[in-house]
LUMDREN-836113 format. One line per field, with one value per residue (C-alpha): x, y, z; residue in one letter. Coordinates in Angstrom, 3 decimals, padded with zeros to 6 digits, always signed. Layout:
N
c1 <- X_...
c2 <- Y_...
c3 <- Z_...
type <- a_...
***
This chain:
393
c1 <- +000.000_+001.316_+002.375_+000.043_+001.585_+000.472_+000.954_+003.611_+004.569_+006.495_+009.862_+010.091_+014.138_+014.676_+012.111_+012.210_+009.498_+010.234_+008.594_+008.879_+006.836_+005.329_+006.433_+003.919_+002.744_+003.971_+007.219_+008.992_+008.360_+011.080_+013.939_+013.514_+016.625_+015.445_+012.403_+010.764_+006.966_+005.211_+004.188_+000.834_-000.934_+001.928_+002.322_+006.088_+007.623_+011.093_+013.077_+012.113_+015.847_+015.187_+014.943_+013.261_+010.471_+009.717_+009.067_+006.054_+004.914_+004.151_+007.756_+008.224_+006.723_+004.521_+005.437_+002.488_+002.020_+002.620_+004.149_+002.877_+005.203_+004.099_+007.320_+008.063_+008.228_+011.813_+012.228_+014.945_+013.925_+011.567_+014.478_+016.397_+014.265_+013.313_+016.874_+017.107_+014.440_+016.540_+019.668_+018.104_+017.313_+020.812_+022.055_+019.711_+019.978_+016.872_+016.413_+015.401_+013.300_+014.087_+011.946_+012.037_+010.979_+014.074_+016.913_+018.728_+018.442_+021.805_+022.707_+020.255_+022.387_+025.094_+023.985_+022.851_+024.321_+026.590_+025.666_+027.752_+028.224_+030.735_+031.485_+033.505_+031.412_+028.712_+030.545_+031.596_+027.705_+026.933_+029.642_+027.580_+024.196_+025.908_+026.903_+023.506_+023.317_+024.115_+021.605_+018.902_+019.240_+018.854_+015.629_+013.789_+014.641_+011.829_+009.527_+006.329_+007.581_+004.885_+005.515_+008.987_+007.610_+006.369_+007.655_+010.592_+011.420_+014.759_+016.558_+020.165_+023.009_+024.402_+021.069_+021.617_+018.833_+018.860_+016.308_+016.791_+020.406_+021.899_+023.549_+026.107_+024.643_+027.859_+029.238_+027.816_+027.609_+030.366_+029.930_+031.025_+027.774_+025.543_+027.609_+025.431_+022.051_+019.723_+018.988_+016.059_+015.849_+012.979_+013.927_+010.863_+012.647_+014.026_+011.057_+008.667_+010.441_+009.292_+005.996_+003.311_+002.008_-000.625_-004.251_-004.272_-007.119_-007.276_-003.757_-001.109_+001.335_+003.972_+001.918_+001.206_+005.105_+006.076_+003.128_+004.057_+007.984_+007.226_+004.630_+007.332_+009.825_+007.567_+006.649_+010.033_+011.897_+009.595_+008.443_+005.020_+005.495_+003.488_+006.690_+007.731_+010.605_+011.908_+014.590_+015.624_+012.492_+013.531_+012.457_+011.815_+011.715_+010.221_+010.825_+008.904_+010.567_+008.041_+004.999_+002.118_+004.369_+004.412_+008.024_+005.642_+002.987_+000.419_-001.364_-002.892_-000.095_-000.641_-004.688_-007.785_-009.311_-006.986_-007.835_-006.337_-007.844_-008.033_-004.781_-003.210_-004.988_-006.194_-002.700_-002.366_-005.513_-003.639_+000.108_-001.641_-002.937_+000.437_+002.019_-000.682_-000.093_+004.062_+006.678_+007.605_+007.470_+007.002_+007.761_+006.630_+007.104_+004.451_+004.694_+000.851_+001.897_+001.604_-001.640_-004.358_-007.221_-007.129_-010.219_-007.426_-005.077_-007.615_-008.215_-004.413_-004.062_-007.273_-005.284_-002.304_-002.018_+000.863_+000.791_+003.577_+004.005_+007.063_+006.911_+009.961_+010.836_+012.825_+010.873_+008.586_+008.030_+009.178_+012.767_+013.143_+011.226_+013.039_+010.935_+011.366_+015.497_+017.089_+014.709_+014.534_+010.536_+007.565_+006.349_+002.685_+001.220_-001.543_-002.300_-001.363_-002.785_-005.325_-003.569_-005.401_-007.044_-009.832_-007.595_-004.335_-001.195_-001.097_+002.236_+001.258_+003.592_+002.129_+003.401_+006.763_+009.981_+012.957_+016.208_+019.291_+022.732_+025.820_+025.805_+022.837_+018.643_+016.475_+012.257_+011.953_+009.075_+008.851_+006.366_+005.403_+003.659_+002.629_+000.256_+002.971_+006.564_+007.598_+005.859_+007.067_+009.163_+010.097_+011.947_+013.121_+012.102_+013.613_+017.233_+016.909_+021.042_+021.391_+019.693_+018.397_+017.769_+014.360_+013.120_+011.809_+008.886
c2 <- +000.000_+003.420_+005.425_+008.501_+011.735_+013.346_+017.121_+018.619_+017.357_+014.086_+013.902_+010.407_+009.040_+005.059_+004.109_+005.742_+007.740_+010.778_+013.702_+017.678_+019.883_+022.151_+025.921_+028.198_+031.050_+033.790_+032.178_+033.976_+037.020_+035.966_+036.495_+040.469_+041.060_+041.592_+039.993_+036.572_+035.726_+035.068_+031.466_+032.676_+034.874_+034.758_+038.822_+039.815_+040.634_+042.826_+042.988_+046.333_+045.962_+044.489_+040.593_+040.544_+043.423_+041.310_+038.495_+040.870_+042.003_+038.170_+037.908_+041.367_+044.433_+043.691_+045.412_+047.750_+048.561_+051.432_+051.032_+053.513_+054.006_+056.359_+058.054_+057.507_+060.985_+062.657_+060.643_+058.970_+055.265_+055.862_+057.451_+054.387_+051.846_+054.536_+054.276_+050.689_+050.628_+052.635_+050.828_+047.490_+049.405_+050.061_+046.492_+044.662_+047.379_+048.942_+052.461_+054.593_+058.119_+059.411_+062.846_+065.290_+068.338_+068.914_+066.667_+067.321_+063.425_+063.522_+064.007_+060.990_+058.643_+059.330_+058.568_+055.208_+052.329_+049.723_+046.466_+043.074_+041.276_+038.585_+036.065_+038.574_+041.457_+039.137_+037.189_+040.995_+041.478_+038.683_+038.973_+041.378_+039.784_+036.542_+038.781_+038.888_+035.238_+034.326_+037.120_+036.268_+032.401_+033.315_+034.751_+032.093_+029.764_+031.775_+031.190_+028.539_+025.814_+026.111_+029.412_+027.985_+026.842_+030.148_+031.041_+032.882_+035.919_+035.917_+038.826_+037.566_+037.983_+034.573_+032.626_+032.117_+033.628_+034.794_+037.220_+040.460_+041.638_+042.897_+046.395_+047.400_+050.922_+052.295_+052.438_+054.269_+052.719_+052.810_+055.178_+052.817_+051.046_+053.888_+053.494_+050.547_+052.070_+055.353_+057.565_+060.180_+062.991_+065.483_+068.565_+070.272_+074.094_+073.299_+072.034_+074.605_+076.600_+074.916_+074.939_+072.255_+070.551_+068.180_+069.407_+070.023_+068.591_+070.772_+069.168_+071.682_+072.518_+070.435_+067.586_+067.934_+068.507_+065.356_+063.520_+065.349_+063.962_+059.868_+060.057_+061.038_+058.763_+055.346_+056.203_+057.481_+055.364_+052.070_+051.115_+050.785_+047.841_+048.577_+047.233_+043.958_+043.722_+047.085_+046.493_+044.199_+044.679_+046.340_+048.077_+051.836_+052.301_+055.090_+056.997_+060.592_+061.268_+062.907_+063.773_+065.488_+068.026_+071.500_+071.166_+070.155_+073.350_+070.778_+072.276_+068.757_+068.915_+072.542_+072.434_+070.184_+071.761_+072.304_+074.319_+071.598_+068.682_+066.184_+067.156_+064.294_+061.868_+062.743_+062.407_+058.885_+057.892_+059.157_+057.793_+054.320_+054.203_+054.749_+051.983_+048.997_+049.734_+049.632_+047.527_+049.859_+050.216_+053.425_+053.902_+056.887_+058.341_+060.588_+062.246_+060.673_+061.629_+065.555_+064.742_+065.915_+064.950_+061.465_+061.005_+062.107_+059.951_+056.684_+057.846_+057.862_+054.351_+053.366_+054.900_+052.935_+049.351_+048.452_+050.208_+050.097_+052.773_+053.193_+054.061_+055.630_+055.084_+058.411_+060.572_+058.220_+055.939_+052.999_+054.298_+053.819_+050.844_+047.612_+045.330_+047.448_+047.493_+045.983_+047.695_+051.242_+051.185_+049.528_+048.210_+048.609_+046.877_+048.605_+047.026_+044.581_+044.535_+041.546_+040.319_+037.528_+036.108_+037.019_+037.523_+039.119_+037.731_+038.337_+037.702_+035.101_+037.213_+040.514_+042.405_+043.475_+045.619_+047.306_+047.622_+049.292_+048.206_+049.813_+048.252_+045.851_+047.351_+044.752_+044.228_+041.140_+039.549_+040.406_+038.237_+039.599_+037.076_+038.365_+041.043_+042.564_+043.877_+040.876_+038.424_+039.572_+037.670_+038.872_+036.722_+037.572_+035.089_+036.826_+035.554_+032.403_+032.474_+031.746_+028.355_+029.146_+025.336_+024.628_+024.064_+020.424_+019.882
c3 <- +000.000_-001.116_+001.978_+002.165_+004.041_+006.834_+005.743_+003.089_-000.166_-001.400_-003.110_-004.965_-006.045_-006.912_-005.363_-002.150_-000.892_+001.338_+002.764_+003.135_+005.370_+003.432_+004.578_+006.484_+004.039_+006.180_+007.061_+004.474_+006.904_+009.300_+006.671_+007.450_+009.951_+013.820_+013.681_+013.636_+013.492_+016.897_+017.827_+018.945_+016.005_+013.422_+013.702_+012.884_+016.323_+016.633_+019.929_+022.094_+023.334_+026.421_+026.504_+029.953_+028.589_+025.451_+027.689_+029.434_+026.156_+024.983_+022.931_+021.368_+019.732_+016.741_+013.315_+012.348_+016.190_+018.840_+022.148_+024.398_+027.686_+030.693_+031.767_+035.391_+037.590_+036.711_+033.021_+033.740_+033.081_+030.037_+028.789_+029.152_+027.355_+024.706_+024.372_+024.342_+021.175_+019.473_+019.838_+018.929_+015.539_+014.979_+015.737_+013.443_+010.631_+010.702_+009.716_+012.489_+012.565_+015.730_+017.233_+019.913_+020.896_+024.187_+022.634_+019.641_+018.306_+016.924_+021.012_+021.681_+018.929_+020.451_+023.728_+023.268_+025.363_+024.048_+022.681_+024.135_+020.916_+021.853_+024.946_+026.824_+027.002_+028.024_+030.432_+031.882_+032.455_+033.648_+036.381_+037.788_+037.971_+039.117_+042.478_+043.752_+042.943_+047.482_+048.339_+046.279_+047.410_+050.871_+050.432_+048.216_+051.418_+052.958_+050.631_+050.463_+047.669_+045.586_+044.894_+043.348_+040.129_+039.007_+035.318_+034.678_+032.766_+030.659_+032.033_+031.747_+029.010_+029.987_+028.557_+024.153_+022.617_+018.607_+019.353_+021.350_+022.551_+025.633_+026.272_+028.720_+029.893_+031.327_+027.822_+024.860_+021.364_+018.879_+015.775_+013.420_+014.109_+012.447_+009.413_+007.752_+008.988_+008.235_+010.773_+009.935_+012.216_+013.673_+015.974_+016.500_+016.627_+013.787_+012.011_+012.944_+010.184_+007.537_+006.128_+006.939_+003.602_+005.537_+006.258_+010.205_+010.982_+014.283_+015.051_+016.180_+013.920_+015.650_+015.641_+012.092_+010.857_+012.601_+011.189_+007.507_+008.093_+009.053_+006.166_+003.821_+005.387_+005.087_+001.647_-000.084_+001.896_+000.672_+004.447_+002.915_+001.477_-001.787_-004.128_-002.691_-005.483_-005.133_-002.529_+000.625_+003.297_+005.817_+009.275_+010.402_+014.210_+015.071_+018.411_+019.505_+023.115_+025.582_+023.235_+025.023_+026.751_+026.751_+024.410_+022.075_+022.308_+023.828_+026.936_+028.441_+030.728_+032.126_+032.699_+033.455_+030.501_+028.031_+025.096_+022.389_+024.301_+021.091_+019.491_+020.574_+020.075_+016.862_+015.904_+017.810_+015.553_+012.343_+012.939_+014.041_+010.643_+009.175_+010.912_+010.173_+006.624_+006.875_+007.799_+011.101_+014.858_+016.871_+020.860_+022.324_+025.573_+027.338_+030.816_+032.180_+035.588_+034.556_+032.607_+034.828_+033.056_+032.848_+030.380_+027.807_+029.309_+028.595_+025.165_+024.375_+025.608_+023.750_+020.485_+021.503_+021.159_+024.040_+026.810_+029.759_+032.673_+034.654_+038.746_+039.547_+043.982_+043.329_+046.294_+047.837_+051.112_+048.594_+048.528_+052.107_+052.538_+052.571_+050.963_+047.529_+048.650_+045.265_+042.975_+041.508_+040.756_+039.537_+035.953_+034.889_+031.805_+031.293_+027.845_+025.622_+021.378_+020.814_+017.100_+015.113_+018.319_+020.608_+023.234_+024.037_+025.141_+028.998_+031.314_+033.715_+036.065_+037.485_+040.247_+038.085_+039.264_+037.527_+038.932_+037.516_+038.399_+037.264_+033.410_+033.549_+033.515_+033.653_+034.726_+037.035_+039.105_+042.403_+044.804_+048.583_+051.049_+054.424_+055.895_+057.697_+057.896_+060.083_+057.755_+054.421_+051.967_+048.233_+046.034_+042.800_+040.062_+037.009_+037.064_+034.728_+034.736_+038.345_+038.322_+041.656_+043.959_+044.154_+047.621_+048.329_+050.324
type <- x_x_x_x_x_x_x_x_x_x_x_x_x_x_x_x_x_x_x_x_x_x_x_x_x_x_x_x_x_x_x_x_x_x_x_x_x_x_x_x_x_x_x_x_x_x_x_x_x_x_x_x_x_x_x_x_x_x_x_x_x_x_x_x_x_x_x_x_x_x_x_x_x_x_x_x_x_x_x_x_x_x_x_x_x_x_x_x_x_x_x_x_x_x_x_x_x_x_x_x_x_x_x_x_x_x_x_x_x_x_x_x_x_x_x_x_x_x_x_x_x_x_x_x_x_x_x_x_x_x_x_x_x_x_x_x_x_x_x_x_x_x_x_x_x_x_x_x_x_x_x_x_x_x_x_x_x_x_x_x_x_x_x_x_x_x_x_x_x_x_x_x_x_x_x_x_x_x_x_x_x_x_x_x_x_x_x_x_x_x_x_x_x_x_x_x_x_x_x_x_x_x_x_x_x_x_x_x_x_x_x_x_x_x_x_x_x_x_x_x_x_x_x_x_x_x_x_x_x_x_x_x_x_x_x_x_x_x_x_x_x_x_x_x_x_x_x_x_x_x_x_x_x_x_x_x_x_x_x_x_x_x_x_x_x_x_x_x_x_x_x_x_x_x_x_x_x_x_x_x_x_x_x_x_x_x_x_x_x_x_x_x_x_x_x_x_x_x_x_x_x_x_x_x_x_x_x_x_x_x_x_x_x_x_x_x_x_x_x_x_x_x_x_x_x_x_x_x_x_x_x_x_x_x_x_x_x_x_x_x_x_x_x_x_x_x_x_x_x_x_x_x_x_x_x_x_x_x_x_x_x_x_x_x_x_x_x_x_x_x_x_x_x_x_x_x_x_x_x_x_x_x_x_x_x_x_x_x_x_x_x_x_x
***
């Protein structure tokens, strides 16, 4: 009887009958550099920079979608991962459009941290993680066993991974890096010179320039995807530091009532458009904490499609206290995009930290037991490199 096969097609020589799987449609969408297609809804994923925050985010950042992230209180760590996006661009070879109404972005090129390419580097960085390694042990001995087999987040340089690379924050990035990539730039003060050729639509005119320059820039530059054959696919990250602010002549952060109160987010609902139809990725930064009316702040993260905030301990009771001791502040997902499914990809982890050491930033789990001082225990769960004993019952 003739063998019949399963799935795929069949390759017949002398009498031997073998067979090929056939390949997925979209596969061929995983030959674009810095991205591969997600398990779960076959969307094209690129690395946000940080291993440990693509693990939240259910693997990555979709192509075609905006990450939203809520600056903590004095900028310092939304700085840090827009940062992060930006250098992940460069490493892969995507091209990058990079805006901002306070930083020149040549300055913010040239202040973005160092990758760790090779074994050394990494073996540098993971030094330092490794030397929390006693400390951390010590306190998962006080913790119920059954909390032991929670998952883990990868947040370590010493684990392989093809997707996603580390960066050593104490050093900045080589220029010889930028030499294979293109960097588009927008500097408000020097854009509000020119002469807006897009209809406003009530917009402000800095809203509308910077929506006029990464229309231009996805279709000149072929991110639209409308000639397949033209050239090599490639990616534009997009990055607009600290939109909403008053840099940016939006009021929404100066009144309950401001005066422009849909500028925003009719410019959300336009650039979101842009991205589903191109092969490109925008992070934005926006200071929520100085929004004060927060029915603008739900319509901006109904306009975005991943949403993360940042809670800096810089000035509150958590600085002091010692349960929050080896972490700088707090990380709220607020939102994660449903793509091809009914449902969205959700962490199974939720109350999540960020610490920064001296090179290494990373977002862990962090898990309190206990009603009181006395009777709390955290244990970190996020350092898959330290192979932490499990406790036995």
């Amino acid at each position: 009887m003739a063998a019949v096969p399963a799935a795929g097609g069949v390759a017949r020589g002398r009498g031997v009958t073998s067979f090929q799987r056939k390949a997925a449609a979209g596969s061929r969408l995983a030959a674009v550099a810095g991205t591969r297609p997600s398990v779960r809804h076959g969307q094209l994923l690129l690395s946000s920079g940080l291993p440990s925050l693509d693990c939240v985010l259910g693997g990555g950042v979709a192509v075609g979608t905006l990450l939203l992230i809520e600056e903590d209180k004095y900028g310092l760590y939304s700085n840090l991962l827009y940062k992060y996006f930006l250098a992940e661009g460069v490493v892969c070879g995507h091209d990058l459009f990079v805006a901002s109404a306070k930083e020149h972005p040549d300055n913010i090129l040239k202040e973005l941290p160092a990758p760790l390419l090779d074994d050394t580097h990494r073996n540098e960085l993971g030094e330092e993680a490794t030397a929390v390694k006693s400390e951390d042990f010590q306190d998962s001995m006080k913790i119920a066993w059954r909390y032991q087999n929670l998952p883990k987040m990868e947040a370590s340089p010493t684990t392989s991974t093809k997707f996603g690379h580390y960066y050593d924050v104490s050093k900045t990035m080589s220029p010889e890096l930028f030499q294979s990539i293109k960097c588009h730039s927008f500097y408000l003060p020097e854009e509000l010179s020119l002469q807006a050729k897009m209809k406003t639509c009530n917009m402000n005119s800095a809203y509308t320039r910077l929506l006029e320059s990464i229309h231009r820039i996805i279709y000149q530059e072929g991110f639209d995807g409308s000639d397949p054959q033209k050239k090599q696919k490639n990616i534009l990250r997009i990055g607009i530091q600290s939109l909403g602010s008053m840099l940016w002549g939006d009021d929404i952060c100066s009144s309950d009532t401001p005066e422009d109160v849909h500028s925003l987010t009719k410019f959300l609902y336009v650039l979101r458009g842009l991205l589903r139809k191109s092969l490109s990725a925008c992070i934005i930064t926006v200071p929520a904490h100085l929004i004060q009316n927060k029915a603008i702040m739900e319509r901006v993260t109904n306009l975005s499609d991943t949403v993360v905030g940042l809670e800096s301990f810089i000035g509150s009771e958590r600085e002091t206290n010692p349960l929050y001791k080896d972490y700088h502040g707090l990380v709220h997902v607020h939102q994660i995009p449903r793509l091809n499914s009914l449902i969205c990809d959700v962490s199974d982890t939720k109350d999540l930290a960020f610490r920064l050491k001296r090179k290494l930033f990373t977002i862990e789990t962090v898990l309190i037991e206990g009603s009181n001082t006395k009777d709390v225990f955290h244990f970190n769960l996020a350092k898959e490199q330290m192979n932490i004993a499990l406790l036995s019952n």
